[in-house]
Every structure is written in structure tokens, then in C-alpha cells.
C-alpha positions as CSV (number, residue, x, y, z in Angstrom):
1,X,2.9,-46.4,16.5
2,X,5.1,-49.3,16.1
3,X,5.4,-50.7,12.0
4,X,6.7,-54.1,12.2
5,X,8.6,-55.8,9.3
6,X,8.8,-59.3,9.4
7,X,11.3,-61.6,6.9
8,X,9.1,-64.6,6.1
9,X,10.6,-67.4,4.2
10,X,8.6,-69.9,2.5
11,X,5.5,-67.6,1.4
12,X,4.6,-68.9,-2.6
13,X,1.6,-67.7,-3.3
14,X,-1.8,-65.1,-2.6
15,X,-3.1,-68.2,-0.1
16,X,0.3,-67.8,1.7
17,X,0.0,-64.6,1.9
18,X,-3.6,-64.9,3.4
19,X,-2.4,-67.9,6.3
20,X,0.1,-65.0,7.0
21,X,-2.0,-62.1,7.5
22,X,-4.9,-64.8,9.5
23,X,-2.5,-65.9,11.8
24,X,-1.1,-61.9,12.6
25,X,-4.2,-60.9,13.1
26,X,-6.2,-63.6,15.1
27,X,-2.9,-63.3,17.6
28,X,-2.3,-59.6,17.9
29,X,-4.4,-56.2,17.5
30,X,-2.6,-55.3,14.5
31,X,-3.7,-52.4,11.6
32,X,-2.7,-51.8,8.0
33,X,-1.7,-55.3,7.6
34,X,0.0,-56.5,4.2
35,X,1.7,-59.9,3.1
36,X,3.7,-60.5,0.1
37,X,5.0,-63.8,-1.3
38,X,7.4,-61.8,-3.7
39,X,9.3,-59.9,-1.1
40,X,8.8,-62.2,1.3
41,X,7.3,-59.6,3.8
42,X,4.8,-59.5,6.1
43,X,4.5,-55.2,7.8
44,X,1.7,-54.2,10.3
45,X,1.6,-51.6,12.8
46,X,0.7,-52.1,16.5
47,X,0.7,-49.3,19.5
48,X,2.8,-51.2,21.6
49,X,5.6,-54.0,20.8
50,X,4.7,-57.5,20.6
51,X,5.6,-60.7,22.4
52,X,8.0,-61.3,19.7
53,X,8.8,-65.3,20.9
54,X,5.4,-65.8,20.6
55,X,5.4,-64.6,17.0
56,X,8.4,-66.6,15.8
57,X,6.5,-70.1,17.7
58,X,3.2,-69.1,15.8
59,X,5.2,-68.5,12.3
60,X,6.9,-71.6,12.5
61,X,4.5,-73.5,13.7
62,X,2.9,-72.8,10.4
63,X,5.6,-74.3,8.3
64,X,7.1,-71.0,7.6
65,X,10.4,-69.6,8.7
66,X,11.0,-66.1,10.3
67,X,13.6,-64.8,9.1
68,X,14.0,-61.5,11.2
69,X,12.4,-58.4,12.9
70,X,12.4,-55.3,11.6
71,X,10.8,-52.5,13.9
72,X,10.1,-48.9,13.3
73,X,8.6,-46.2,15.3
74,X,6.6,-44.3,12.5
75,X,2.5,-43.6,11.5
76,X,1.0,-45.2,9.2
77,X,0.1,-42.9,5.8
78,X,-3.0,-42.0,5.6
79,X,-5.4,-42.3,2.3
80,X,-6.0,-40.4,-0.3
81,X,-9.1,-39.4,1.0
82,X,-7.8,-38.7,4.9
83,X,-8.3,-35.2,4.3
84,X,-11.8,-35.0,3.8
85,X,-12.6,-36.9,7.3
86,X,-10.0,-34.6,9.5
87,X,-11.7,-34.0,13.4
């Protein structure tokens, strides 16, 4: 899997965070998706990579500025309780 780190500038606040996660999600099959205003972040993982012009137009057409791309090739951890639900 892919993790994608994106730089978002402009993010203030929990709603910001929400518009941000809403907008990845509505536009790409994304999973363990997470926004924060304070770092300015928004990281998701996906199974292939992304039509990354498409996600800068979206983001900005949002009022909000991308700031860069940051992509990883990693799993996502699992929960505490992954253990108990092994195949």
C-alpha cells in the first residue's frame, strides 16, 4: 500500500479538518484517513497512486493550498485488537 502525506496550508480548525477528509474521500478510495489543522497534514493510504493533478485542483479549489506530496510505500498498523481477528 501507498500512505500519502499531503502538506495542507490553511487548515484552522476540527471543521477544516472534516472539509479535508470529505473531499479525499468522496474523490478517491482511500483508508485510515486523518486530517490535522495543527500539523497541517492530511495522510491516507490507497493501493495504487493517485491522479495527483487532480488532488492539488480539488484542494485548491477548496480555498486551501497544497503544499507538497509526500508518498511512502508501507502498511498501515493494525489495532490493538488485530490479533484477535487474524484469518
Amino acid at each position: 500500500m501507498l500512505h500519502y502525506v499531503l502538506k495542507i496550508e490553511g487548515m484552522r480548525c476540527g471543521m477544516c479538518e472534516e472539509h479535508m477528509n470529505t473531499l479525499v474521500r468522496n474523490n478517491f478510495k482511500v483508508s485510515k484517513l486523518k486530517s490535522s489543522h495543527s500539523k497541517g497534514q492530511t495522510s491516507f493510504y490507497v493501493d495504487s497512486e493517485i491522479d495527483e493533478s487532480k488532488l492539488k485542483s480539488l484542494i485548491d479549489s477548496t480555498g486551501y493550498t497544497l503544499g507538497g506530496i509526500e508518498i511512502k510505500e508501507e502498511e498501515p498498523k493494525k489495532g490493538f485488537f488485530a490479533r484477535l481477528f487474524k484469518k
